[in-house]
N, C-alpha and C positions, 0 to 999 in steps of 0.2 A: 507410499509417502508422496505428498503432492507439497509445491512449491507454490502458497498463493500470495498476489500481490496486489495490498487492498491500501485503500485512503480513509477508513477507519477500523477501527476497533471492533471487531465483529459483539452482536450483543450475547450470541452465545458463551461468551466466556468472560460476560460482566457476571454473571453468576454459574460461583462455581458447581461440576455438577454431585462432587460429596463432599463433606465435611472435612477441611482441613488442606483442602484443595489449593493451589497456589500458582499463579500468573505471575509472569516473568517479562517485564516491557525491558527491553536494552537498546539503548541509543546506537547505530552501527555508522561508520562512514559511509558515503556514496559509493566509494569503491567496492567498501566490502559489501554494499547491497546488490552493487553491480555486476558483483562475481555470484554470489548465490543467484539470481535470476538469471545470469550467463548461458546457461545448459538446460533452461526452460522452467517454464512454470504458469501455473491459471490466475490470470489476469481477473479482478474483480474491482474493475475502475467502472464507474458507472458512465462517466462524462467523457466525451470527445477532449473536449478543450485540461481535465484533467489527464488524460491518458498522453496527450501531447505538452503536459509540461514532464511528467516524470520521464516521456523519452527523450527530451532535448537534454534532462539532468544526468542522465544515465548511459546516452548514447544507443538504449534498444530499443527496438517496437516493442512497444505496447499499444495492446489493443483494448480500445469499450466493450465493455463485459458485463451487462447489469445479473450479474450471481449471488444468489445466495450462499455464503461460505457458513460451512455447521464443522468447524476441524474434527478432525481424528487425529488419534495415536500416531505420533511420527510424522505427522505435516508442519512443516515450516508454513510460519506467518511472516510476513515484510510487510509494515506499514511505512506509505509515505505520506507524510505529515505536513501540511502546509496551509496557512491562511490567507487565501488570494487578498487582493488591494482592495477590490471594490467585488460583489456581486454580477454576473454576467447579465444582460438583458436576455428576451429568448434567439436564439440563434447566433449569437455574437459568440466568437471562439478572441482569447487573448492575442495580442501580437507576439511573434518571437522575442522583442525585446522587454514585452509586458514578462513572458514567461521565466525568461533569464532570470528578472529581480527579483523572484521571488522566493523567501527564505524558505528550504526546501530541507529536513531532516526526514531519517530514516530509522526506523525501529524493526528487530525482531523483537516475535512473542512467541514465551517457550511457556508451557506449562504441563504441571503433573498430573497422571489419569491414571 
């Protein structure tokens, strides 16, 4: 079982893989995403400047991890969900105060295999 933490929807489980198959999005608090990532997990933020908004939100390192995640049976998903203000130019990382204001929600995704 692996704890992965990603900033979208992976597309493997936009289709499901048999008939009848079912995905489970659940809005969670910051805290309670805070405690599931607590005691570790695979980071699949692909962005520097992303990876340092979700750990100013959350209080942990996170680290840039450009991963392909394919889940398996018994892995936890945590998406963190958020639509910056403006697009980044190249190289330009947000200020901590740019990062703070931004509306920042958290999702598990459970589904049946």
């Amino acid at each position: 079982m692996t704890i992965f933490l990603l900033n979208a929807f992976p597309n493997s489980l936009l289709v499901p893989q048999k008939i009848g198959q079912t995905t489970v999005v659940e809005r969670i608090s910051t805290c309670d995403a805070g405690s599931i990532l607590f005691d570790g997990f695979e980071s699949a933020i692909g962005h520097d400047s992303t990876a340092n908004v979700i750990s100013v939100r959350l209080g942990i390192e996170v680290k840039k991890a450009r991963i392909n995640v394919v889940p398996q049976n018994g892995d936890t998903l945590i998406i963190a969900a958020f639509t910056p203000p403006r697009r980044l130019e190249e190289g330009e990382l947000f200020t901590e105060e740019e990062i703070l204001s931004f509306d920042l929600a958290f999702c598990r995704i459970t589904w049946d295999q």
